[in-house]
C-alpha positions in Angstrom: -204.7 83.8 64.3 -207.9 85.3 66.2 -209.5 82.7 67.8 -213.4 82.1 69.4 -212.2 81.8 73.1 -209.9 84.0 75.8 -206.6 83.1 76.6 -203.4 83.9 77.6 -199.7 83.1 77.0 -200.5 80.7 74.1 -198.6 78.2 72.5 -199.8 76.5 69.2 -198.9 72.9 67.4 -200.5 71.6 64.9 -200.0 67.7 65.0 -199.8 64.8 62.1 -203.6 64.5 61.7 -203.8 68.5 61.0 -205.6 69.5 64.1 -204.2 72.4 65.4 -204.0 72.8 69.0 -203.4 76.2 71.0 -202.8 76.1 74.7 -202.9 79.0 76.9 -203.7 80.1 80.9 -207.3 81.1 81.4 -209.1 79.5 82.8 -206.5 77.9 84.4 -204.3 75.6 81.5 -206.7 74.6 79.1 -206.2 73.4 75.3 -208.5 74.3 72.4 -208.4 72.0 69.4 -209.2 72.8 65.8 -209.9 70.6 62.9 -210.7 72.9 60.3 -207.8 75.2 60.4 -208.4 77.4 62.8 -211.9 78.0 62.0 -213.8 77.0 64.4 -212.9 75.4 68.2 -213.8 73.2 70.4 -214.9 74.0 74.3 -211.7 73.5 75.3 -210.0 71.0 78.0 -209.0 71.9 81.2 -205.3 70.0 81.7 -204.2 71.7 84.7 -204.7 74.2 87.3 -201.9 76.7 88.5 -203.0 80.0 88.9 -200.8 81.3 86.3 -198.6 79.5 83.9 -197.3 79.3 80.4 -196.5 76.3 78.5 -194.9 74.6 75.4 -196.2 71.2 73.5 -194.4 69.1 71.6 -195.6 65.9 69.1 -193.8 63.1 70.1 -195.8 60.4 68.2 -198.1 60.8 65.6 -200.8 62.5 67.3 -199.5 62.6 70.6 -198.4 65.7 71.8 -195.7 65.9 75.2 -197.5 69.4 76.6 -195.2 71.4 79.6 -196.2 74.2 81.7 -195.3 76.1 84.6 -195.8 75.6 88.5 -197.2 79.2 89.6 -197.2 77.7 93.3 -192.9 77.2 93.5 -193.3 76.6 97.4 -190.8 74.3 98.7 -188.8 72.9 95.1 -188.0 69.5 97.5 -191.1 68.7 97.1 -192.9 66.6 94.2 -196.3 68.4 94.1 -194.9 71.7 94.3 -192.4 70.7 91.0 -191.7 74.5 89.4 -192.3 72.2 85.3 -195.6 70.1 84.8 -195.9 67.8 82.0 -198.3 65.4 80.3 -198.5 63.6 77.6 -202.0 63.9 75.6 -203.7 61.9 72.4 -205.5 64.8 70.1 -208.4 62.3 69.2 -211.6 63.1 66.7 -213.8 64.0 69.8 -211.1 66.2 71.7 -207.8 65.7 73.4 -207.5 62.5 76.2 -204.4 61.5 78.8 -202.1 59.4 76.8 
């Protein structure tokens, strides 16, 4: 599927309500949503920040989608903020995706 905006590593879902959503590094982890089937996006929503990661999304409830993605900064594994796997939990909504 060719798409309106760059990206790289993506990973695509599309959930209950037939958005389809397609997350990918650059810039930084963002999600672009689609409500038309791929025909036109949205902006996009910036849902984290490592340098470089890629990522997998799951819908665990009707329209809520469990989204993972790497840690580029591994540093010291002991530590909570420097975890090598992110996740969060996001609503696809009709105005764009929101923490869940």
């Amino acid at each position: 599927m060719r798409t309106t905006f760059p990206g790289y590593a993506q990973t695509m879902i599309r959930v209950q309500s037939g958005a389809i959503l397609c997350g990918h590094r650059h810039p930084q982890y963002s999600i672009n949503v689609s409500y038309d089937d791929g025909l036109n996006w949205d902006a996009g929503t910036i849902i984290g920040y490592p340098s470089w990661a890629m990522g997998c999304m799951i819908e665990v409830e009707p329209d809520v989608v469990l989204v993972t993605y790497m840690n580029s900064d591994m540093g010291d594994v002991n530590q909570l903020d420097q975890q090598p796997l992110l996740a969060q939990r996001i609503r696809v909504t009709p105005n764009g995706i929101v923490p869940d």
